[in-house]
N, C-alpha and C positions, 0 to 999 in steps of 0.2 A: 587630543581627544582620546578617552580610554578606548579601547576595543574589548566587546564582550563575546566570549566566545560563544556560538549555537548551545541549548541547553542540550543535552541526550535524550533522556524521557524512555524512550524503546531500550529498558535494560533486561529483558529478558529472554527466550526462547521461548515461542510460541507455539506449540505445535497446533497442524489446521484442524486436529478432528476437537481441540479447545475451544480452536474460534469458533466452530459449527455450532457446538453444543450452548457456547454462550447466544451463538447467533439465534438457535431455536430457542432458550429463551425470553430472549427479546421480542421474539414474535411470537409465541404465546402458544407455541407448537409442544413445548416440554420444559421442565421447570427445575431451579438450582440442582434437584439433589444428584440428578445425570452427570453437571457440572462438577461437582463437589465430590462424583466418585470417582473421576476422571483425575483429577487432583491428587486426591488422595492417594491414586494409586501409582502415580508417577513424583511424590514432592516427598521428601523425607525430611520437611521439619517446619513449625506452623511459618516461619521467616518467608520460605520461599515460596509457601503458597498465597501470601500475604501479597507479596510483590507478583507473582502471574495473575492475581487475580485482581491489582491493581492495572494492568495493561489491558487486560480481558473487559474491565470497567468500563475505561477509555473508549475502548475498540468497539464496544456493541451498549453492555450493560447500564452505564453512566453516562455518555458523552457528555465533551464540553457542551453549556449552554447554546455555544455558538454554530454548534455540527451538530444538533438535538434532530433540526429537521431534515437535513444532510443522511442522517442516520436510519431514520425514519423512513425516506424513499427507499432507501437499501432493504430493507426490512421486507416495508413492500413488494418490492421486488420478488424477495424470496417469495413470501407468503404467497404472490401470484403465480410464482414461476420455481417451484421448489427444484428442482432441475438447472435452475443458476447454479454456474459457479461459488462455491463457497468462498474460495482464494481469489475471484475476484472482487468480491462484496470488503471481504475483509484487506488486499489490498490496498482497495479503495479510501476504507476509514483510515487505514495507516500512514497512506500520503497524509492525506489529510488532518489526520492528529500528529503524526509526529515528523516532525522534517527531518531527522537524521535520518530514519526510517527511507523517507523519500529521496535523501543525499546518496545514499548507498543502493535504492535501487538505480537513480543518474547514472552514478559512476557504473555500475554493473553492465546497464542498458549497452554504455555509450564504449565501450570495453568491449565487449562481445558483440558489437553488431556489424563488427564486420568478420571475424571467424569463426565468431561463435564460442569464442571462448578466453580467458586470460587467468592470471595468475591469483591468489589472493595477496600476495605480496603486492601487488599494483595497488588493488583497491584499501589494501591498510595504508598506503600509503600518501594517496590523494585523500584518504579522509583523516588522517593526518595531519595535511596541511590546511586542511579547513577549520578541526574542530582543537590542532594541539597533538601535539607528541607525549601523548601520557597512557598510562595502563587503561585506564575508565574508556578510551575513546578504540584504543582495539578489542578490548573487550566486549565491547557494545557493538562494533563492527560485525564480530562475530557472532554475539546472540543473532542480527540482523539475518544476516547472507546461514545461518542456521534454520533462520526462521523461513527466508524466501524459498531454501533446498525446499522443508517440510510441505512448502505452500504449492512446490510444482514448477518452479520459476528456474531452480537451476540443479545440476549436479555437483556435489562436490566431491573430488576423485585424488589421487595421490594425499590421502588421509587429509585433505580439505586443502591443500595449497592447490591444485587446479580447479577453476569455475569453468563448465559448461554450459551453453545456455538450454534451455529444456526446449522443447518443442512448442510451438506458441501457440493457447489454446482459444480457438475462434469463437467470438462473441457476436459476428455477424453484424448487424443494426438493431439491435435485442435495447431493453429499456436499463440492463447491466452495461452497455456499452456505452450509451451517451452519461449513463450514472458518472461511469469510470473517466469518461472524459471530463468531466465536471472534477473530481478528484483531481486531475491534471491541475486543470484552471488556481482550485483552490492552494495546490499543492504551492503554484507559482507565485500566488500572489499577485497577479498581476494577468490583462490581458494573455492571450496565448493566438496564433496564427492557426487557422482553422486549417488549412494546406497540412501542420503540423502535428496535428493531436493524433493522428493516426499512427507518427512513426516517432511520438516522444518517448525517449528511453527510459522513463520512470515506469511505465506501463508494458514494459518487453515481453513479460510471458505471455502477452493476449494480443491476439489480433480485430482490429476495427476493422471490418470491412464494409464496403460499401462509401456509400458519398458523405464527405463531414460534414457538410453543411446540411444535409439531411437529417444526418444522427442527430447535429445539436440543435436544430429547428425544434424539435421534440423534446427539450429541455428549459422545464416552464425555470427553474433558475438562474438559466444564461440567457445572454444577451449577444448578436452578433450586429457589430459595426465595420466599418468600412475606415483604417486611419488616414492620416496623413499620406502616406506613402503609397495607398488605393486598394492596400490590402484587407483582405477580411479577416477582422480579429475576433475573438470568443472572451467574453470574461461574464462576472457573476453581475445579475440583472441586480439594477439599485430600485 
């Protein structure tokens, strides 16, 4: 049987006051040309703005069909609660749109959560073994762990070969947090352990606090069952 590798998709650098500015228009708070100047004034040639604003698309502006409504409560969110996290909204779509995206925060998460910190050398290299030993795949590592620094999630220090992890920013039991854990869900494809979602290493810069089974009771998208094994699991309602 062939083996296909993970596609990339997250080939850029995104810095958060783009995702904001994409995010405000999405919600109808303020319109391309803010976007557009932002751009402009950081891209030096129509190529590269072509490609940021093909992620930017993704991430807020465009979504897949299949994360249209995914997206939507995010939005909500904002609009409700302008005072949200921006870097967590836009986390959130990233899990969720792109998995390398989501790969690279894993390894980051699960790397730093017990000193709080690790090499980039580690993390090129577990993703490495995942995605392929080629230029495209530390490349894209890097736009990634570029993007999460931007987003508030880490430091990167000794000119980027040390990661620190950032300070973890609390989201309490807010209607961003059970959002965010749904990103989880989505991210995994599959069931997730509600015991879990609180200290899943794809979501490390933020703190869930309070009761999971609370947070995601309030999550008209998930669904929480009881498996086999007697545990309470989380995955998206059919």
């Amino acid at each position: 049987m062939n083996s296909i590798k993970p596609q990339i998709g997250f080939d850029r650098f995104i810095q958060l006051d783009w995702a904001a500015a994409a995010l405000r228009v999405r919600a109808g708070v303020s319109n391309l040309d803010e976007l557009t100047e932002l751009i402009d004034a950081t891209h030096s040639g129509p190529a590269a703005k072509k490609k940021t604003r093909t992620v930017l698309n993704r991430l807020w502006l465009a979504p897949r069909a299949d994360l249209a409504d995914f997206a939507e409560r995010g939005v909500e969110i904002y609009r409700e609660a302008p005072d949200t996290p921006i870097s967590a909204l836009t986390w959130g779509m990233a899990l969720a749109t792109y998995p390398f995206f989501g790969k690279v925060a894993e390894i980051v998460g699960r790397l730093t959560s017990l000193q709080g910190d690790c090499t980039s050398a580690e993390v090129h290299r577990r993703m490495a073994e995942i995605f392929g030993e080629r230029e495209g795949t530390r490349r894209m590592t890097n736009m990634v762990l570029q993007s999460q620094a931007s987003w508030g999630g880490i430091e990167r220090l000794d000119k980027g070969k040390r990661i620190v992890r950032a300070p973890a920013i609390e989201l309490d039991a807010s209607p961003a947090a059970a959002w965010l854990a749904e990103a989880c869900v989505r991210y995994a494809g599959r069931s997730l352990l509600v015991a879990g979602i609180g200290s899943n290493p794809i979501i490390y810069p933020f703190s869930l606090t309070g009761s999971s089974s609370y947070l995601l009771s309030n999550c008209r998208s998930l669904e929480m069952l009881v498996d086999s094994a007697g545990n309470q699991v989380v995955g998206l309602a059919t």
